[in-house]
C-alpha positions, 0 to 999 in steps of 0.5 A, a space after each residue: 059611063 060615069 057608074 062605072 068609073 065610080 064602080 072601078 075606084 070602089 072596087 079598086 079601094 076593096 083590093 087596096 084594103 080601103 073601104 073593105 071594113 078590114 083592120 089596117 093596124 100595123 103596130 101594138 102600143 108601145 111596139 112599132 114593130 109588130 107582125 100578124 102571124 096567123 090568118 085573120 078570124 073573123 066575128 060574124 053577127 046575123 050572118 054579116 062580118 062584125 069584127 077581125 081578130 088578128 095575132 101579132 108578134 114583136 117586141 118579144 112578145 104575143 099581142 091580140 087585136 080585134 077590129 070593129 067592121 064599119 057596117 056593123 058600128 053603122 048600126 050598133 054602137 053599145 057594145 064592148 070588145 075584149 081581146 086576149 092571147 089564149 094558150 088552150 082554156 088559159 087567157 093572157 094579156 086580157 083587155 077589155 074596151 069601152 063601150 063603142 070602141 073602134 078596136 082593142 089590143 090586148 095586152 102583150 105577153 111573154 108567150 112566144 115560146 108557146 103554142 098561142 092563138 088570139 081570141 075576140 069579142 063583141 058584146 052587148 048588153 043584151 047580145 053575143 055580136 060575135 066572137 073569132 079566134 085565130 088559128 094557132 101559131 107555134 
């Protein structure tokens, strides 16, 4: 019986989002009140979820976000993140993290009025650990 309490309370956190891996950001730096548009994209590595790549918009401006699953740091830990707002072949508001990070916003850009989609990255020194980018909002 006791399994199945534990079983519960996991599955329940997964529902809430909590131990699911998944981002829990809600506000850009410098901007408390951002909002994701767009769905999430997601960076797989060998087949398993390494990151989550997110749009925001707030602040009258367009912000990138990428997030770093916790079963991947477990077992990687050099690599860097880089994060931007792309607008076709063209990037905006690139940033690129320190090694290890746990996620990175990129920076934000006065792109709302255009057709926008977020892109990010993980990269090692030796390896591509995924890369994602989110649909296109308008």
């Amino acid at each position: 019986m006791r399994l199945l309490g534990v079983v519960a309370v996991a599955a329940a956190l997964t529902v809430a989002g909590l131990g699911a891996g998944t981002a829990q950001a809600e506000s850009a730096p410098g901007c408390s009140s951002t909002v994701q548009i767009g769905s999430t994209a997601y960076a797989k590595y060998q087949g398993e979820i390494s990151a989550s790549v997110k749009q925001f918009k707030g602040c009258g401006k367009n912000w990138a976000y990428i997030y770093v699953w916790d079963q991947f740091r477990a077992k990687h830990l050099d690599y860097y993140l880089i994060s931007f707002i792309a607008i076709g072949d063209d990037a905006f508001g690139y940033k690129e993290s320190a090694t290890g990070a746990r996620e990175l916003w990129s920076s934000g850009t006065d792109t709302l009025a255009a057709c926008t989609r977020a892109d990010g990255a993980i990269f090692g020194r030796d390896a591509d650990y995924g890369y994602a980018e989110t649909d296109q909002r308008c």
